[in-house]
PLY file of the C-alpha trace (Angstrom):
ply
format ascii 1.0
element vertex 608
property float x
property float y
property float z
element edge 607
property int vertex1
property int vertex2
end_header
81.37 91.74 92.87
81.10 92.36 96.33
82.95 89.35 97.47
85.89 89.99 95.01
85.46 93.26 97.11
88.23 92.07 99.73
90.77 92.11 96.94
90.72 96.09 96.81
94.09 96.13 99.29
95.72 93.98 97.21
95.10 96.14 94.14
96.17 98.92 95.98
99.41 97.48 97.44
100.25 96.78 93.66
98.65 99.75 92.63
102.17 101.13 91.10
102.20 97.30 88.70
98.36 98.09 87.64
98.09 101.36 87.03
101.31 101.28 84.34
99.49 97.98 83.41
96.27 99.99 82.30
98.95 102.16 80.84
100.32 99.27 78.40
96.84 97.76 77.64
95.33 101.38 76.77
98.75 102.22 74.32
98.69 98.53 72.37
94.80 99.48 71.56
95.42 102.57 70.85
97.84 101.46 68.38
95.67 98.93 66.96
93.16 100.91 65.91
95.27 103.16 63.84
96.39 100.01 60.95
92.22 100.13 60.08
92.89 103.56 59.18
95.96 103.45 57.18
94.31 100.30 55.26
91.25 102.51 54.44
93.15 105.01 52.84
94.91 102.98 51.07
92.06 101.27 49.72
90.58 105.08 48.84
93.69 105.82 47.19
93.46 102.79 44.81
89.57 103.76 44.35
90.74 107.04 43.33
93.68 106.24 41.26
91.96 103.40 39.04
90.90 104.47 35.81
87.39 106.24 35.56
87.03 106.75 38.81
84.71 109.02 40.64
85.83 111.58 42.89
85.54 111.41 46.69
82.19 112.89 48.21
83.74 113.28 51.81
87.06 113.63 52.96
87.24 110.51 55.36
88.09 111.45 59.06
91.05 109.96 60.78
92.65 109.88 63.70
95.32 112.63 64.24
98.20 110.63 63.72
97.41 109.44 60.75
96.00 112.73 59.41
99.93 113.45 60.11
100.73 110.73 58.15
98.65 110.70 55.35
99.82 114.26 54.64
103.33 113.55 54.77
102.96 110.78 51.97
100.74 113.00 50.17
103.54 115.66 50.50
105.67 113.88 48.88
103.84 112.80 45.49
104.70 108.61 45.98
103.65 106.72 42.97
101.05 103.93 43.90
103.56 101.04 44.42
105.92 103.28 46.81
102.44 104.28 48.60
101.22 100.81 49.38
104.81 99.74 50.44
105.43 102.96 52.97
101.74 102.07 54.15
102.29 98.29 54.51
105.57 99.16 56.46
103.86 101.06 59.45
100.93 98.72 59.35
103.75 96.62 60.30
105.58 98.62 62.92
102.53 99.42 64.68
101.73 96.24 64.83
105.26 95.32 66.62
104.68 98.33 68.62
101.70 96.81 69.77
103.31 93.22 70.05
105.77 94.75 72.81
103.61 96.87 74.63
101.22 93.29 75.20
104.43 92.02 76.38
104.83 94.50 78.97
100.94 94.37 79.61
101.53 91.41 80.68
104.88 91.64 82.68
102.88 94.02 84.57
99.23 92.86 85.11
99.92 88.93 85.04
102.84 89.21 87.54
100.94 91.49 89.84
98.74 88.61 89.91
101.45 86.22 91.26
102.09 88.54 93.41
98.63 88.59 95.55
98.13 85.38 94.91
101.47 84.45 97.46
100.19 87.27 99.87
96.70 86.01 99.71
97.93 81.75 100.72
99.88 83.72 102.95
97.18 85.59 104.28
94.74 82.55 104.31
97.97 80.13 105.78
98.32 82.69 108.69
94.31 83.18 109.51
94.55 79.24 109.92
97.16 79.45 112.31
95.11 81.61 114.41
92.08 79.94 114.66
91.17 77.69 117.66
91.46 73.95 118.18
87.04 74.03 118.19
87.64 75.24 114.59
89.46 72.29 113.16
86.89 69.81 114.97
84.37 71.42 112.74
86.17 71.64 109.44
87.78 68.87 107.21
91.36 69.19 106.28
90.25 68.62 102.73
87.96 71.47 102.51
90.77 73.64 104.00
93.50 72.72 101.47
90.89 73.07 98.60
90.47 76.76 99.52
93.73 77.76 100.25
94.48 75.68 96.65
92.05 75.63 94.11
89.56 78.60 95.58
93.10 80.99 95.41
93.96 80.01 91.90
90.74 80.83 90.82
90.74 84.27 92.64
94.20 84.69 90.58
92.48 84.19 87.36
90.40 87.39 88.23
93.11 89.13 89.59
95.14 88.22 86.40
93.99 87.51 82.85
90.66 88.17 83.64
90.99 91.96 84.95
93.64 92.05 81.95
91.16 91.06 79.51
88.45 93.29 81.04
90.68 96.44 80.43
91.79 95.15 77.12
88.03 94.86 75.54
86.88 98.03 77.17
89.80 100.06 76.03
89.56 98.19 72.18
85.96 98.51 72.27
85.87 101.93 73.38
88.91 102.89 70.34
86.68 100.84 67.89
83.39 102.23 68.76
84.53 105.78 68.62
86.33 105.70 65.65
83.16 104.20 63.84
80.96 106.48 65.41
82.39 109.37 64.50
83.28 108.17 60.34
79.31 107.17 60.26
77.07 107.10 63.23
73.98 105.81 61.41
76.38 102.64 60.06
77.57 102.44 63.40
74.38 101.79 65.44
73.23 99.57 63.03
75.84 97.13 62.65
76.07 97.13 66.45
72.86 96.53 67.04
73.15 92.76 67.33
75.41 93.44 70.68
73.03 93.80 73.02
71.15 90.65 72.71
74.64 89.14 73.25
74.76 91.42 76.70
71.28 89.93 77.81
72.39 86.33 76.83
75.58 87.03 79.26
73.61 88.34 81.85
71.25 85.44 82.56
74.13 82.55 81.80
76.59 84.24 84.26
73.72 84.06 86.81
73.47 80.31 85.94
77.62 79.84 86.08
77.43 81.84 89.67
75.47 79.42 91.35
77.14 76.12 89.84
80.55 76.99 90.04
79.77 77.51 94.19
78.16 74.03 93.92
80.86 72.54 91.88
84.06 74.22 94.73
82.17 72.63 97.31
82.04 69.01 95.35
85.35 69.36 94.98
86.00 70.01 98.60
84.36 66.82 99.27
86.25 65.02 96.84
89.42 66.80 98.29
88.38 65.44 101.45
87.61 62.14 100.55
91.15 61.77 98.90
93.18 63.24 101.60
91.65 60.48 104.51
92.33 57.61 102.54
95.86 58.31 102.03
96.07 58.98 105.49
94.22 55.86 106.87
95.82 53.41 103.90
97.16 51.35 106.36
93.61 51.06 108.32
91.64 50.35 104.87
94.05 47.58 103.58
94.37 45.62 107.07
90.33 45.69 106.99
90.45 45.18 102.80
88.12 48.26 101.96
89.88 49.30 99.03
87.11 48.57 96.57
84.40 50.24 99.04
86.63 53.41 99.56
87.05 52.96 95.93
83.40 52.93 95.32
82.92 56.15 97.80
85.50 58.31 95.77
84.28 57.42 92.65
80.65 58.75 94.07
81.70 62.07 95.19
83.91 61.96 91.49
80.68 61.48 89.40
79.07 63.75 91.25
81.45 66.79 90.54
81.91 65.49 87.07
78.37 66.14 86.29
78.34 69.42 87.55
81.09 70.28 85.69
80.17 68.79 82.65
76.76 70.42 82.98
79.03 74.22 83.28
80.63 73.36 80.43
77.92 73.00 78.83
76.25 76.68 79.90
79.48 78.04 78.64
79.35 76.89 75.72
76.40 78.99 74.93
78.86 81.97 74.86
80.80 81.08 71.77
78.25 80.16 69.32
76.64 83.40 70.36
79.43 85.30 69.70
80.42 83.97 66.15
76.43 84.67 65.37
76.57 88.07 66.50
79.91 89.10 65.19
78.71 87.70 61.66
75.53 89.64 62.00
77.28 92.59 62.63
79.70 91.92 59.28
77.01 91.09 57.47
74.81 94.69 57.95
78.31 96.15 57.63
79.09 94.85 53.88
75.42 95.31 53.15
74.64 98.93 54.29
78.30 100.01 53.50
77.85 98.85 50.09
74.80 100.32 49.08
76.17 103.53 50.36
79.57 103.33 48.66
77.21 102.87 45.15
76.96 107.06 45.87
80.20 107.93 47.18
83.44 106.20 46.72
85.11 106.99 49.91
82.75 104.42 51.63
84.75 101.72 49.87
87.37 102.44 52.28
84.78 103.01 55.28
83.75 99.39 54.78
87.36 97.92 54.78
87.89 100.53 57.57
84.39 98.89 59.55
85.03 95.16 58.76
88.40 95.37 60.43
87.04 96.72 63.57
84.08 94.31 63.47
87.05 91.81 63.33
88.83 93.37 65.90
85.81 93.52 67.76
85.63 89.08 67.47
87.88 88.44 70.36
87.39 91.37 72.93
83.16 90.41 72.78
84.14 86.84 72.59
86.06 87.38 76.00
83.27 89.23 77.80
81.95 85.65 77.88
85.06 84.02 79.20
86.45 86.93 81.12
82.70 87.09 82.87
82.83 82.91 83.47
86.33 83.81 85.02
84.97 86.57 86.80
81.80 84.61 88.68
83.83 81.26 89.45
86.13 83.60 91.35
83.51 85.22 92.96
82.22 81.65 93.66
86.27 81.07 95.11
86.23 84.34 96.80
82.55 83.43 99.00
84.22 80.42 100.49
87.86 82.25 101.56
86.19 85.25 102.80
83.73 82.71 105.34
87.04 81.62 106.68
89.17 85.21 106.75
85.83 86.31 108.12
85.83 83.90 111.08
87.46 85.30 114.47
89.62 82.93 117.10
87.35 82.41 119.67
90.63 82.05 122.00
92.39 85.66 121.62
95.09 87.78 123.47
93.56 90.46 125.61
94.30 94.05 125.02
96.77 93.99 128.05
97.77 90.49 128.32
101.11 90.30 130.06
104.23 89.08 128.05
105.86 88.41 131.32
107.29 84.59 131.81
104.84 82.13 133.21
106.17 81.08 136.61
104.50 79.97 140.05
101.76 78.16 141.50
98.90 76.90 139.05
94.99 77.04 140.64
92.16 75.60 139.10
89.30 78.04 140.66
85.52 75.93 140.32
86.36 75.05 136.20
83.55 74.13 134.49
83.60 73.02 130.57
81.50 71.72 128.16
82.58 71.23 124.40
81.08 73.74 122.04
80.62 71.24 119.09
78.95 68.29 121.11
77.77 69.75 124.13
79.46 67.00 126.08
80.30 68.23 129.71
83.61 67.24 130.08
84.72 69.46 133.34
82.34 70.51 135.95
83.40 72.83 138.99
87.00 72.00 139.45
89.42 73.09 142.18
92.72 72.30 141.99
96.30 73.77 143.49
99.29 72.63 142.10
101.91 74.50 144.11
104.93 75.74 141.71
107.63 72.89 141.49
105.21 69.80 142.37
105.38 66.85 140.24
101.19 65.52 139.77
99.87 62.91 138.76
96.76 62.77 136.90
94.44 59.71 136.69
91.03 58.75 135.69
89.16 56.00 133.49
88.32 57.04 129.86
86.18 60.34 129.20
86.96 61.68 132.80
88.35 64.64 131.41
92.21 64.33 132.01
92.94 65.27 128.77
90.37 68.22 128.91
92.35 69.94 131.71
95.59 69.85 129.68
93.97 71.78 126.67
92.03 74.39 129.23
95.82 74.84 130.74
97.27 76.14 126.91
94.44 78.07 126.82
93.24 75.56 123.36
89.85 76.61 124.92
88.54 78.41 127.56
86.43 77.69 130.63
82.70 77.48 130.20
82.70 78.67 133.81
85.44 79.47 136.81
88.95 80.52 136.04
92.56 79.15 136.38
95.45 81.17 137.11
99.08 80.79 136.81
101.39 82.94 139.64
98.61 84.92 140.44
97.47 85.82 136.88
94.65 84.54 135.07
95.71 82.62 131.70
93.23 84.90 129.58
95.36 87.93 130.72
98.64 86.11 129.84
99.74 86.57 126.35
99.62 82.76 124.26
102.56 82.81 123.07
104.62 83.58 125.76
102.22 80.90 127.88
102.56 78.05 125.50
106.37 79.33 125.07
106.79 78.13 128.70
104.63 75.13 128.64
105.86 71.90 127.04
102.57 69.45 126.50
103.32 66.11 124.92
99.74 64.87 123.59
98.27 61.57 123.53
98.17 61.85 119.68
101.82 62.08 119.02
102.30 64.05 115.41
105.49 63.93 114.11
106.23 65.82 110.71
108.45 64.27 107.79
111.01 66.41 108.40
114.34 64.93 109.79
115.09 63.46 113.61
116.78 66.36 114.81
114.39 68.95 112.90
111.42 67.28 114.78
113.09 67.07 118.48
114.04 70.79 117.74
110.87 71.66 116.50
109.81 73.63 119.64
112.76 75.89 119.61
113.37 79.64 118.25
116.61 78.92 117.37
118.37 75.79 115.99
119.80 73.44 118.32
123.09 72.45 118.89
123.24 68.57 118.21
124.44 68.04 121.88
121.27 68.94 122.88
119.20 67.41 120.80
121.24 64.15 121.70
120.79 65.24 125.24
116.60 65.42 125.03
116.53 61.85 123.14
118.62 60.38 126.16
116.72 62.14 128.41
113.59 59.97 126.63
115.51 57.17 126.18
115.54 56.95 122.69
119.26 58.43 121.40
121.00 54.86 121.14
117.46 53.75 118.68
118.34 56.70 116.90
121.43 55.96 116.24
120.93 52.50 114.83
118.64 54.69 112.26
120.29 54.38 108.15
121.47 58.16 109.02
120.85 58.90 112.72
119.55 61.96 113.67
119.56 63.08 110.29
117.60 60.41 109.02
114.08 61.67 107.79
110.71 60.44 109.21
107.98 59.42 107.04
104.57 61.85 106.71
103.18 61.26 110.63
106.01 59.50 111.83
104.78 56.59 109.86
108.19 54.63 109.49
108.69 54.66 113.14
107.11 52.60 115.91
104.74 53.98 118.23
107.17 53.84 121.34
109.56 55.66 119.07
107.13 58.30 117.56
106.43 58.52 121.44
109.65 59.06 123.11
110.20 61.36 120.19
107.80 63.67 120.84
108.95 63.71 124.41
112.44 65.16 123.97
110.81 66.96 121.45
109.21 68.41 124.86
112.15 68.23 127.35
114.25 69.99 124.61
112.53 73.16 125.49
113.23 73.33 129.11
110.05 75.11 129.86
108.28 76.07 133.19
105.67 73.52 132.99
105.65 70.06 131.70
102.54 68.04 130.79
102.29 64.49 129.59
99.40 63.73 128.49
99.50 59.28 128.64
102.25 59.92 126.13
104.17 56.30 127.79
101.04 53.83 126.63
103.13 52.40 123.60
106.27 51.25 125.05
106.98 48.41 127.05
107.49 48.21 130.94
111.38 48.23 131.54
111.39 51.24 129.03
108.80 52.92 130.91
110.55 52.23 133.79
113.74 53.74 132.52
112.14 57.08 131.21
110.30 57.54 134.42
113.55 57.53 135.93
115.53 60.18 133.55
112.41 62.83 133.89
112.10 62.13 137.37
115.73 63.90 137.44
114.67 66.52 134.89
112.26 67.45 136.48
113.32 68.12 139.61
112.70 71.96 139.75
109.24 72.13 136.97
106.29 71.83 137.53
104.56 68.32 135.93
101.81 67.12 135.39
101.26 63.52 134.03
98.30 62.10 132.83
97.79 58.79 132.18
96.41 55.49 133.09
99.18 53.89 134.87
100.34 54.45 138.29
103.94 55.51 138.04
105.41 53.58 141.73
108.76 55.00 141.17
107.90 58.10 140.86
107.45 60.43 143.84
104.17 62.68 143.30
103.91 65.34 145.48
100.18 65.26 144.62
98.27 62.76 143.01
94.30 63.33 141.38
92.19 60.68 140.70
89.34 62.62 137.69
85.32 61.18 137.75
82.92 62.49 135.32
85.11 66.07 135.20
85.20 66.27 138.55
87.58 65.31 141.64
87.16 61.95 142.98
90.09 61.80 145.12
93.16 63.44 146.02
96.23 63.24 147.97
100.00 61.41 148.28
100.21 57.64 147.75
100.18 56.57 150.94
96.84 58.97 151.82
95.01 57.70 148.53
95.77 53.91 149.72
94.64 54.16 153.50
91.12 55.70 151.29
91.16 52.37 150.00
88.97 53.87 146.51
89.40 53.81 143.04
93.48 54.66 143.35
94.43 51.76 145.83
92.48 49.43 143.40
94.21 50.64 140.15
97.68 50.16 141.99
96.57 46.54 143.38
95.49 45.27 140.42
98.88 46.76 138.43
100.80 45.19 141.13
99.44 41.92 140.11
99.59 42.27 136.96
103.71 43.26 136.92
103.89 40.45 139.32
102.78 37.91 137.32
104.78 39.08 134.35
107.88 38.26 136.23
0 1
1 2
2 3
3 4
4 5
5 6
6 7
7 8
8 9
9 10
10 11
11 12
12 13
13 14
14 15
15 16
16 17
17 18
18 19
19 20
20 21
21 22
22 23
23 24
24 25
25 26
26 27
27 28
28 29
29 30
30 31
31 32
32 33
33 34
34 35
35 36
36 37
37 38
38 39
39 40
40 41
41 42
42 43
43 44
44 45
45 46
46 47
47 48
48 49
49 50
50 51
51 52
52 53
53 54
54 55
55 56
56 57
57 58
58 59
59 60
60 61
61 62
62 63
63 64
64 65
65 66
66 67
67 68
68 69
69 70
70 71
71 72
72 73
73 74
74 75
75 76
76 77
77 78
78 79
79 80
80 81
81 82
82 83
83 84
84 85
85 86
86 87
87 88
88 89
89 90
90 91
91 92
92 93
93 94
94 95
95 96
96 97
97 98
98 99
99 100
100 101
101 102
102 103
103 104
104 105
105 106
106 107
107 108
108 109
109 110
110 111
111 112
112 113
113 114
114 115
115 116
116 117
117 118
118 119
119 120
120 121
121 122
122 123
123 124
124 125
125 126
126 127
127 128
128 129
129 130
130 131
131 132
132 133
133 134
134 135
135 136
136 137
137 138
138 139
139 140
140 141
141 142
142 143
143 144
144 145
145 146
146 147
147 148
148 149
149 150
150 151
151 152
152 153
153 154
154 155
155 156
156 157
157 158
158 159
159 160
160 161
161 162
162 163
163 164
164 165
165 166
166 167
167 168
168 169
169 170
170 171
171 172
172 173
173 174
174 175
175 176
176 177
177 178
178 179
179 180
180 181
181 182
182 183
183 184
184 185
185 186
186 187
187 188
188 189
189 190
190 191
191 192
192 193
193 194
194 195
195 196
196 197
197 198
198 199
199 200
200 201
201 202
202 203
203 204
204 205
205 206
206 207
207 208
208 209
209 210
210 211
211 212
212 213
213 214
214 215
215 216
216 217
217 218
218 219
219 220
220 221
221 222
222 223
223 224
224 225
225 226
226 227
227 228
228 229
229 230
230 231
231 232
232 233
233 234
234 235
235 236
236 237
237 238
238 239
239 240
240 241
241 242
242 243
243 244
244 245
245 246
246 247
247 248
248 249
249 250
250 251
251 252
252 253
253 254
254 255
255 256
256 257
257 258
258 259
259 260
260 261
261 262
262 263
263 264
264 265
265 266
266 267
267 268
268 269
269 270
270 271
271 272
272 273
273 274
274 275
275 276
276 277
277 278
278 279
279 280
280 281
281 282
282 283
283 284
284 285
285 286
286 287
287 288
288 289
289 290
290 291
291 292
292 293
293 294
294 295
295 296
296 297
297 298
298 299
299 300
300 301
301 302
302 303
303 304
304 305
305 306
306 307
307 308
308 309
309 310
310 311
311 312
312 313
313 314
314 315
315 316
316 317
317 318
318 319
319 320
320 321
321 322
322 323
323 324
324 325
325 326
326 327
327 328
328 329
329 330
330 331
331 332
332 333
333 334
334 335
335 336
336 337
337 338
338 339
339 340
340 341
341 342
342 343
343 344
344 345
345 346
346 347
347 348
348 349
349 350
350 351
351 352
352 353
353 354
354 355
355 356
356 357
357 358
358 359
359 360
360 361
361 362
362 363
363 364
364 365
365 366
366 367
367 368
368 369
369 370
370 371
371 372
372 373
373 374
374 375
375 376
376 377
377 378
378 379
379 380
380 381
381 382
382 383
383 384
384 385
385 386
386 387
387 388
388 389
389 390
390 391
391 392
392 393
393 394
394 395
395 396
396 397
397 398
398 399
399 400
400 401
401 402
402 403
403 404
404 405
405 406
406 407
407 408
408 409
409 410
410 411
411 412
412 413
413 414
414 415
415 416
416 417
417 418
418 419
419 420
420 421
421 422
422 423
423 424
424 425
425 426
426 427
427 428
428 429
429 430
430 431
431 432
432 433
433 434
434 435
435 436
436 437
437 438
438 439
439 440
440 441
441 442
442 443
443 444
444 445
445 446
446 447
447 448
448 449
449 450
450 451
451 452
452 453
453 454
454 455
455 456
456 457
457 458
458 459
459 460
460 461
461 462
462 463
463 464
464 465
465 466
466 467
467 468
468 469
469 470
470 471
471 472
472 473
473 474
474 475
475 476
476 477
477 478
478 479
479 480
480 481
481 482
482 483
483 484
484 485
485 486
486 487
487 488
488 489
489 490
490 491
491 492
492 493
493 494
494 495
495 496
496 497
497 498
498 499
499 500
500 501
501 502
502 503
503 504
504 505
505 506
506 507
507 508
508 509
509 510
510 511
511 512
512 513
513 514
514 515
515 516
516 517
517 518
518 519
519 520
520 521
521 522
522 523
523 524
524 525
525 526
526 527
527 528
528 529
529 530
530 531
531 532
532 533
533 534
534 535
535 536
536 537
537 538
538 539
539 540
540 541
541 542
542 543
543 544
544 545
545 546
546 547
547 548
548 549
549 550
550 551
551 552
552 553
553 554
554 555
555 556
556 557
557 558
558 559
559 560
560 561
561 562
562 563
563 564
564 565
565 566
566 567
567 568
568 569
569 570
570 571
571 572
572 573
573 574
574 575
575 576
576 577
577 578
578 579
579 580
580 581
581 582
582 583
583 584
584 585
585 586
586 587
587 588
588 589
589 590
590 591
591 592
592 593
593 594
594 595
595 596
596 597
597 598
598 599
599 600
600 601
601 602
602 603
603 604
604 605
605 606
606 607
């Protein structure tokens, strides 16, 4: 129980739902047991009025109430018929008494569990949000939907019917069990006796159940997994025809959670079997016992009526230890794997006095050093830069240089290994994140766009809706608005899951006014132009070159921009800087820059 621990608060916050739930499930039991009563009196009565009959050793004991009741019939002298009938009558309102007071039971205890089981995706949804970029390079997407899915409707099971049905068979067991004990304690013990071999049979299956339904959440994660990556790369397994092999793969990890789950079914099944068996037992000793001791008094002809109701009654609250246990262990099995996550802190955090004050001024990259947590790859290594507030720079390097690494260190995504970088004076782990990424636009080399609706995804950014002359302002900007407007329904036309009904130079130029729309401090494009062709290029270099006349920039890519003025331009090798300087110092270097632009210069040349 100690992992089903962290669902105290939740309890508590709905304490006002639970506690009148107890309430509800304590009153219908309470109720129940007093129709076991009534029929054993009845039964006594017919004993007593049939011909020959031999009186009563012992007065029976009841429950107050129907001590009440019995002497008000009494009182009144009914002849047998109108005594059966009164009797029959309340057996039936109590048991519609009881019928609504389940209904409120569970009004109260199975709604509370709807309840916490929103707060607790919400709770989960939220932690997610919070944790680093190094997180989701470590976890699947699969195995963080199956938690936040499946692990959380388990959890509601405890929280719900299974809590419910724990305070239902306590409270009906403990009504039961005192009732009996105190008509016949010696009858009492021994037709409970069979009980606890049941409670030893529970306690070593529920071990059992523990450790496969943790085995059987994380085959399903896998499964989850497995599912979720080839419906996103469908289009990469039918151009290279690997349906049957992906095929083959799912229905692996499918057997493999199949077995385990047949094999739990299985250990639950025990329960059942073991229930019926004791529950007969227990009938059995009752009719047995009872009736040799009703051959000396009479009244126990109504004590065994009285007992094999309550050994009835008993059937379904033992039944559902079993179940209510199995319910209870699977969501502590649920509970293990959400708590690892809630229990993980954000490596990247606000400090206790970060500033909320706008991000504005010059940018310095003081001797950065980084190397990737989860592969150890150094991808920056002692790094000085100054990028004075307003300059436009231009970012270059070959593949793995570390470009791209830069841009994430900048919106804090991690943080330096070693060195610092400031912004205006401050360093960026005493700025507060949102207010930094607030005033940083950063259009990534993996565009994502969401299937939400043109405008929705250009606005994205943006506190507050936008008015649709901006958002039309931002696409021209990018020099997509007149594409968008050839769209079945323009800007309100909706975009498939990842932008996948677009082209790449759309999805692209997209996700750039998606940027511009913002009109932050900072700007950085990370090679977000590779996908559309050169006169387009050409034409968006030329719009941002006016937009961004008083930002900061910084572009990163492959290509050298020629008609774009850089006040500074950075050539990255091996995380470090190669070169640096305008276009006109870089080509009198005669290095790696001059030879990029020479050999792009031919190439554009010989397109025309």
């Amino acid at each position: 129980m100690k992992h089903l621990a962290a669902l105290n608060k939740y309890f508590w916050k709905y304490r006002k739902r639970f506690f009148i739930g107890i309430f509800f499930v304590t009153a219908s039991n309470y109720l129940a047991v007093l129709a076991p009563q009534i029929t054993g009196f009845v039964v006594n009565e017919v004993g007593r009025r049939l011909p020959g009959a031999r009186p009563m050793g012992t007065r029976p004991v009841h429950d107050i109430l129907v001590d009440q009741f019995i002497s008000k019939i009494q009182s009144f002298q009914f002849s047998f018929g109108w005594l059966v009938a009164l009797c029959s009558i309340t057996i039936l309102l109590l048991a519609a008494l009881r019928g609504l007071f389940i209904f409120f039971m569970r009004q109260t205890l199975i709604v509370m569990s709807r309840h916490i089981e929103y707060d607790q995706k919400n709770e989960i949804y939220n932690h997610y949000q919070r944790l680093d970029t190094n997180f989701y390079k470590t976890h699947s997407t699969g195995d963080l939907m199956n938690r936040m899915a499946e692990d959380v409707s388990r959890v509601r099971m405890y929280i719900g019917p299974a809590v419910m049905y724990l305070i239902n068979l306590v409270t009906l067991i403990g009504f039961c069990v005192f009732n009996m004990l105190r008509k016949d304690v010696h009858l009492t013990l021994l037709v409970l006796a069979p009980l606890p071999l049941l409670a030893v049979t529970i306690y070593f299956v529920n071990s059992i159940i523990n450790k496969k339904s943790e085995k059987i959440q994380a085959l399903l994660s896998d499964l989850t997994t497995n599912a979720q990556e080839s419906f996103s790369g469908i289009r990469v397994i039918k151009s290279f025809v690997q349906e049957k092999a992906m095929l083959g793969f799912f229905k692996k990890n499918s057997e493999a959670y199949k077995k385990n789950a047949v094999s739990l079914a299985k250990i639950e099944a025990v329960y059942f079997p073991s229930m019926a068996l004791m529950i007969g037992l227990s009938t059995l000793l009752t009719i047995l016992i009872g009736g040799i001791q009703a051959l000396n008094d009479s009244s126990k002809v109504g004590l065994i009526v009285e007992f094999v109701i309550y050994i009835n009654m008993l059937t379904f609250p033992v039944s559902a230890i079993g179940w209510t246990a199995s319910m209870i262990q699977r969501a502590a099995a649920s509970q293990k794997r959400i708590n690892e996550f809630l229990e993980t802190k954000p490596i990247i955090t606000n400090a206790p006095n970060a500033t909320t004050e706008p991000v504005s001024g010059d940018i310095v990259f003081n001797d950065v050093s980084f190397v990737y947590p989860h592969t150890g790859i150094k991808a920056i290594q002692h790094f000085n830069l100054h990028i004075k507030k307003g300059n436009k720079v231009l970012l270059l390097g070959r593949t793995g240089s570390g470009k791209s690494t830069l841009a994430q260190l900048l919106l804090r995504f991690y943080d330096p290994t070693s060195g610092n970088i400031t912004i205006g004076g401050a360093a960026l782990n005493n700025i507060d994140l949102r207010t930094l990424r607030e005033q940083i636009s950063y259009v990534q080399q993996d565009v994502f766009l969401f299937s939400d609706t043109v405008t929705d995804n250009i606005s994205f950014g943006l506190a507050q809706a936008a008015t649709r002359e901006k958002v039309e302002q931002a696409a021209g900007f990018s020099s997509v608005h007149k594409e968008i407007l050839g769209f079945s329904e323009g800007y309100d036309t909706m975009i498939g899951e990842r932008g996948v009904t677009l082209s790449g130079g759309q999805k692209q130029r997209i996700s750039i006014a998606r940027a511009l729309i913002k009109d932050p401090e900072i700007v950085v494009f990370d090679d977000c132009l590779s996908a559309v062709d050169a006169k387009t290029e050409h034409e968006i270099i030329s719009n941002l070159y006016r937009y961004l006349h008083d930002k900061t920039a910084i572009i990163i890519t492959h290509r050298i921009f020629s008609s774009f003025r850089f006040d500074n331009i950075i050539v990255l090798e091996d995380g470090g800087l190669a070169e640096q300087g305008t276009h006109d110092e870089l080509m009198k270097r005669n290095g790696y820059y001059a030879e990029l632009y020479r050999l792009q210069l031919t190439e554009e040349t010989a397109e025309k």
